[in-house]
N, C-alpha and C positions, 0 to 999 in steps of 0.2 A: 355479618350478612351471609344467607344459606345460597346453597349454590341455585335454587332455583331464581332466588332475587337478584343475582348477580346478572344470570341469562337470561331475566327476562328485563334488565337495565342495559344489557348487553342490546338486545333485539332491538328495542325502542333508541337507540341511541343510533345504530344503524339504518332501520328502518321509517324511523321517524314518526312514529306510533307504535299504538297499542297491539299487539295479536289479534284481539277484535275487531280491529279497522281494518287489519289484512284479512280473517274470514269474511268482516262483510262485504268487503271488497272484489273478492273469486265469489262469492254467493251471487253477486250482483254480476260476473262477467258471465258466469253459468247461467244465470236467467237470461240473457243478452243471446248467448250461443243459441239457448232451447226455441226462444223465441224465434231469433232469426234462419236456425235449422224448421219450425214448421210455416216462419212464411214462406221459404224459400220452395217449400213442398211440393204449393201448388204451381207456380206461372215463376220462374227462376225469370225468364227474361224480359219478363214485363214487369218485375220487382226491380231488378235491377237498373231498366231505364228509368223509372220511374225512381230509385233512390239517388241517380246522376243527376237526373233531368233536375229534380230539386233542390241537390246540390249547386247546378251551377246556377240555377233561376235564386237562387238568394246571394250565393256571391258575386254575381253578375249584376243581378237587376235592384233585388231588394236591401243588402247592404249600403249599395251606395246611397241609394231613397232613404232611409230611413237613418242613418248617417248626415246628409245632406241636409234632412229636417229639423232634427237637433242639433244640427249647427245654425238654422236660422232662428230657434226657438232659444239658443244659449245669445244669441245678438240682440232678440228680442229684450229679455230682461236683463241684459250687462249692465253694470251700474257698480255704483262705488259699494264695497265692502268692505268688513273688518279687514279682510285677507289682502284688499289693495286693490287699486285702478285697476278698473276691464274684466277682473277674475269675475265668470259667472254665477249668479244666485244659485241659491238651492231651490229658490221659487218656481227653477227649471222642472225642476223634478213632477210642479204640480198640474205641469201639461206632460211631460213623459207618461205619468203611471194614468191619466186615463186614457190616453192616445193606445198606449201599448196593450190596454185589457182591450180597450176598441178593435184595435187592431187583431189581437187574437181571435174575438168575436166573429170578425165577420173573413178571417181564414178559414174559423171552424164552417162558418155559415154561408160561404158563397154563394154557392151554387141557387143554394132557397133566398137567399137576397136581391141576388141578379134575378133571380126567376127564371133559373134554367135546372130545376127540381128534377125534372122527368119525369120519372116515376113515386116520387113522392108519397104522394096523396096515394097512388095504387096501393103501395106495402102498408102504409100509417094510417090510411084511410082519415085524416088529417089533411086538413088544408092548407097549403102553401102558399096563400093570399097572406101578406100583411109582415114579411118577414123585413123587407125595408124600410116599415114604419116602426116597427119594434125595435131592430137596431139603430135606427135614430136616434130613437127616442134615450134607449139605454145608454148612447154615444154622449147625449147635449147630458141627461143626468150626471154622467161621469164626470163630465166638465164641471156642473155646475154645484156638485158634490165637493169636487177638488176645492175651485174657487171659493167656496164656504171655508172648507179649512184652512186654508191658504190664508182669510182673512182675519179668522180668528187665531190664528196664529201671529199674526201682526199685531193682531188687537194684543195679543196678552205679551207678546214682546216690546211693544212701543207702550204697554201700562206704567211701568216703573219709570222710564224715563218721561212721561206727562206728569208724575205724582214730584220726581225730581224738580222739574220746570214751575210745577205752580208752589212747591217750598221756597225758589229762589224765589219766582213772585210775588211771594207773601213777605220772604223777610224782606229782601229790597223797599215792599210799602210800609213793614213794619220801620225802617231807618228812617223812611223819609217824614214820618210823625212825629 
């Protein structure tokens, strides 16, 4: 083994990666700094309340909310599983992931949702009528997206065990001939 193989089984054994995981790693805190050095440029203390403020409005407010919701949503479908009495489905998941792109949606799109746009329409010269009938609509699709695959997912899980059910079926009628 050459000594370069030695020290770079050395690094990784210390570091726990690759050398390239450590440069992407400072590549990635260095675009962190740059950025953060030209927001800070302009309005330092109105950056800063605004990166607390939203700080504490999601461990405060929205952690608990959305926390507290998949905890009713894992109640909702508890049921027996391989894994044993009360362990929650993974069928959870198929209201998480469209609740959660929802949700991001109308984070990114409040303001034009609620209908407090502003200036909207001035700069875009675009219309900010209709942005709550759109996310609705995008909201129930997500839903109704999931529930599709959710079913046939079932479907093609509970396949083998109907083809199981009707081979006993048939031989049991075949004995009784």
């Amino acid at each position: 083994m050459s000594a370069r193989t030695r020290a770079a089984t050395a690094f990784r054994r210390r570091y726990g990666a690759s050398p390239l995981h450590l440069l992407l790693t400072l590549a990635c805190f260095a675009l962190a700094l740059y950025a953060g050095i030209r927001l800070l440029k302009g309005d330092t203390v109105g950056v800063a309340i605004w990166f607390v403020g939203a700080a504490l409005l999601h461990d405060l407010v929205l952690l608990p909310a959305y926390s507290l919701t998949d905890r009713a949503a894992q109640l909702l479908v508890r049921g027996r599983t391989p894994q044993g009495e009360g362990m929650p489905r993974p069928s959870v998941n198929h209201l998480r992931v469209p609740a959660f792109v929802s949700g991001v949606l109308f984070l990114v799109w409040w303001p034009l949702i609620l209908q407090q746009g502003g200036h909207y329409t001035a700069y875009t010269t675009l219309s900010a009528d209709g942005f709550l009938a759109r996310w609705l609509l995008i909201t129930a699709a997500l839903f109704i997206a999931s529930a599709i695959v959710l079913l046939v997912r079932t479907w093609l899980r509970l396949r083998p065990e109907r083809a199981r059910a009707r081979a006993q079926q048939a031989q049991a009628r075949g004995a009784t001939k």
